[in-house]
N, C-alpha and C positions, 0 to 999 in steps of 0.2 A: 504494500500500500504506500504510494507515494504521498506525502502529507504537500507536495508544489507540486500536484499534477498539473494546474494552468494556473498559470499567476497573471491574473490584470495588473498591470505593473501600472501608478500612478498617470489613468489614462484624461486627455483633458481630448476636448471635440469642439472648432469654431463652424459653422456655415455663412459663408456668404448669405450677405440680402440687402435689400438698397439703403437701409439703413447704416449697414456698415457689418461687420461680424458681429457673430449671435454666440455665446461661448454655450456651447448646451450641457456640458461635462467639466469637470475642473478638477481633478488631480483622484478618478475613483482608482481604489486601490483594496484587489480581493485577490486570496488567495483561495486556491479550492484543490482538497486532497481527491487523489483517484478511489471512484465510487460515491461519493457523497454527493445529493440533493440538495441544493441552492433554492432558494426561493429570492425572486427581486421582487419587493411590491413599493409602492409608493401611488400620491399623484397623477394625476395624468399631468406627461408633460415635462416629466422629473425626471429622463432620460434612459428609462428602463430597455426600453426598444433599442435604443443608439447604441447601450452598453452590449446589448446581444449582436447588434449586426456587426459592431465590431470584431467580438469574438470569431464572430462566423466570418469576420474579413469581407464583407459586403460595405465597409465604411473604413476610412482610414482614419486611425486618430491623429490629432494634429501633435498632442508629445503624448511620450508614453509609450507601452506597447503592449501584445500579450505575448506568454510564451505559454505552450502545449506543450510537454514530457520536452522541456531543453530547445525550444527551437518556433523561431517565432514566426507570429500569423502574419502574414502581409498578403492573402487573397482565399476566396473561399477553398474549399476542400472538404471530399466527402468523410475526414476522422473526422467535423463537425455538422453534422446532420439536424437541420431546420426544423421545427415543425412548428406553421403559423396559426392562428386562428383561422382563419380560412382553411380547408383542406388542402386547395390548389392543388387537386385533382383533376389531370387528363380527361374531358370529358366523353371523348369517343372512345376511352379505354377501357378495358374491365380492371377491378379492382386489381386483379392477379396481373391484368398487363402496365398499369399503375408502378407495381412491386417491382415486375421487370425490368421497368425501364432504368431505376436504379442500378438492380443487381447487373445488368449488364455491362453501364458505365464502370462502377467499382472492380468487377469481377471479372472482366473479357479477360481471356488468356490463363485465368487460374483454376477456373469450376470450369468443368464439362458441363455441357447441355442438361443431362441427369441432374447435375448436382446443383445447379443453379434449378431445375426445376423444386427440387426436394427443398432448396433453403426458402426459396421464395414461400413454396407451402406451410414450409415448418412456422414461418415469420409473419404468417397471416393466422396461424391458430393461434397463435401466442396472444394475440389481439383479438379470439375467438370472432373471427372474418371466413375461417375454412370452408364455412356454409355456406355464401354468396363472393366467392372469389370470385367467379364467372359475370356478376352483375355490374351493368356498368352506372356510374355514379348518380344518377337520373334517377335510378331504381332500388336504390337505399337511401337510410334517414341519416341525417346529417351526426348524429351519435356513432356510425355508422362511418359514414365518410371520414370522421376523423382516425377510428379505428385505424383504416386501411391508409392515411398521411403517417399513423405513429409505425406500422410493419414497417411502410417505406423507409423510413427513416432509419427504424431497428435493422433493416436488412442490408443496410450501410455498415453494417457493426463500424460504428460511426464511435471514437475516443470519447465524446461528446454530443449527448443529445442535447441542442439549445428549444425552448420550447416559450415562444410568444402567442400567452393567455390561450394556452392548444383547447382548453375547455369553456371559454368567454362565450360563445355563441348559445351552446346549448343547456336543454331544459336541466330542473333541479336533479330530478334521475337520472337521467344520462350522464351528466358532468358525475354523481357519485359514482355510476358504475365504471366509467371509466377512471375516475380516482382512484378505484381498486382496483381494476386492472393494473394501470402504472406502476401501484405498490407492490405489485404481486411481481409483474415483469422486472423490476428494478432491483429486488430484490434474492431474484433468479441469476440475472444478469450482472449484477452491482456495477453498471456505468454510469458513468458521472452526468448528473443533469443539473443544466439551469433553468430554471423556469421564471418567465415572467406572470405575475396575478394579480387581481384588484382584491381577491376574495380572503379576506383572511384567516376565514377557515380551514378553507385548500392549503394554503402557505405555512399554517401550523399541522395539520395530520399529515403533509406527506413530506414534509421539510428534515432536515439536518439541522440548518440553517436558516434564519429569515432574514436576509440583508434590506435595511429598513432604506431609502432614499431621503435627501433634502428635495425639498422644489429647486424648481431650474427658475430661471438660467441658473448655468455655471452650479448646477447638480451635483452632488459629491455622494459619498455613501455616509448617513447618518448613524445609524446605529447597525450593531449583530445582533441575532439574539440567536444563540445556541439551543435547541430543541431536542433534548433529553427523554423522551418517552419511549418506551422502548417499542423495537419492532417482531413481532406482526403491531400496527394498529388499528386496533378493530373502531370505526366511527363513533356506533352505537353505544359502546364502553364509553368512550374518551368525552360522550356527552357532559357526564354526568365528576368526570376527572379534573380535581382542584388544580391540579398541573397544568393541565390543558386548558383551562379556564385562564389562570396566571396568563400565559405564553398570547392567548388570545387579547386581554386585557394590555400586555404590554403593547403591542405592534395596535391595537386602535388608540393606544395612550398618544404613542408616537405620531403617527397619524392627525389624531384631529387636536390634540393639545400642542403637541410642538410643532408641528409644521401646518400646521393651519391653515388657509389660503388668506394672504395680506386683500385687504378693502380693493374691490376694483377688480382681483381677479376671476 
């Protein structure tokens, strides 16, 4: 277990705009051990997305940088594998040809045809999707559609699953069931995930970590709060779990007592 499997090294991020530079980041600074569950929540606005597309090398910061296992990010790559609120899902494809389009980018030359069949299947039960692999996106529910963005992802065996608000869209049941799915597959797995959430329920039962944000501009990371309850965690327990309570209580303290939104915004 590497305790600096990715380190955000003091990252800061400006954008052009005609007003002049807009600083949206200003000096965040995480480190995250291999296997461990990150949670970002914050704000909207407070730089949660920037800090992930960075990772993912979809944005370049302007100082700072990251490093993945010794060796830094300067463009995307499938060791870190996306998955957005959207599914952004192929929609002429079926789920299973979805999964392939990945496996064959990462995989061409390594897996036989076989075994590129066999992984892509395997990667679609794991997400319990095995039953409408052949469907194409138009013909399952959107709890559903994300299923088959997280196989994708997983069938990256991707160093890094980065995941922006992957459960924001949909209903209260779906988002739990797939809450447990996640736990379950990550668990299996133990790959390192970031997630970005508004929700700070989500961000306490499936977290390691809850790295709390400032408002932007010039967003920084505010607080840690380390999340101790052990695993498996079962929801319906932790309801009623003073622990769990505490952890919940901190991150809306953080929230709406100290970072508050100033008059005007």
């Amino acid at each position: 277990m590497n305790p600096k499997y990715l380190q955000i090294s003091q990252i800061s991020i400006e954008f052009p705009t005609p007003k002049g530079p807009f600083k949206a980041l200003d000096g965040v600074d995480l480190t995250i051990a291999q296997g461990e569950f990150v949670s970002l929540i914050g704000h909207s606005g407070c730089g949660k997305s920037t800090v992930l597309n960075i990772v993912a090398g979809l944005y370049q910061a302007t100082a700072g940088g990251v490093i993945l296992e010794g060796r830094e990010v300067k463009e995307p790559g499938p060791e870190r594998a996306v998955v957005f609120q959207n599914h952004s899902l192929l929609p002429w494809l079926t789920a299973y040809e979805n999964v392939e389009l990945a496996v064959k980018e990462v995989f061409r030359g390594q897996k036989s045809r076989g075994e590129m069949r066999d992984w892509i299947e395997h990667n679609l039960t794991l997400v319990h999707m095995d039953h409408a692999m052949h469907k194409r996106p138009d013909e399952i529910s959107g709890g559903m559609k994300q299923r088959v963005g997280i196989a994708r992802a997983l069938a990256m065996q991707p160093k890094v699953m980065l995941m922006d608000e992957p459960f924001g869209a949909l209903d209260a049941l779906t988002r739990a069931h797939l809450q447990d799915s996640l736990m379950a597959i990550q668990a299996e797995l133990n790959n390192t995930v970031i997630m970005i959430t508004h929700d700070v329920d989500e961000a306490v039962l499936l977290s390691d970590r809850i790295v709390m944000m400032t408002n932007g501009p010039a967003a920084t990371v505010g607080e840690i709060l380390p999340i101790q309850l052990p695993r498996p965690r079962e929801r319906l327990a932790l309801a009623d779990d003073p622990e769990y309570n505490h952890y919940r209580h901190a991150v809306l303290k953080f929230l709406y007592e100290k970072q508050r939104h100033p008059t005007g915004h």
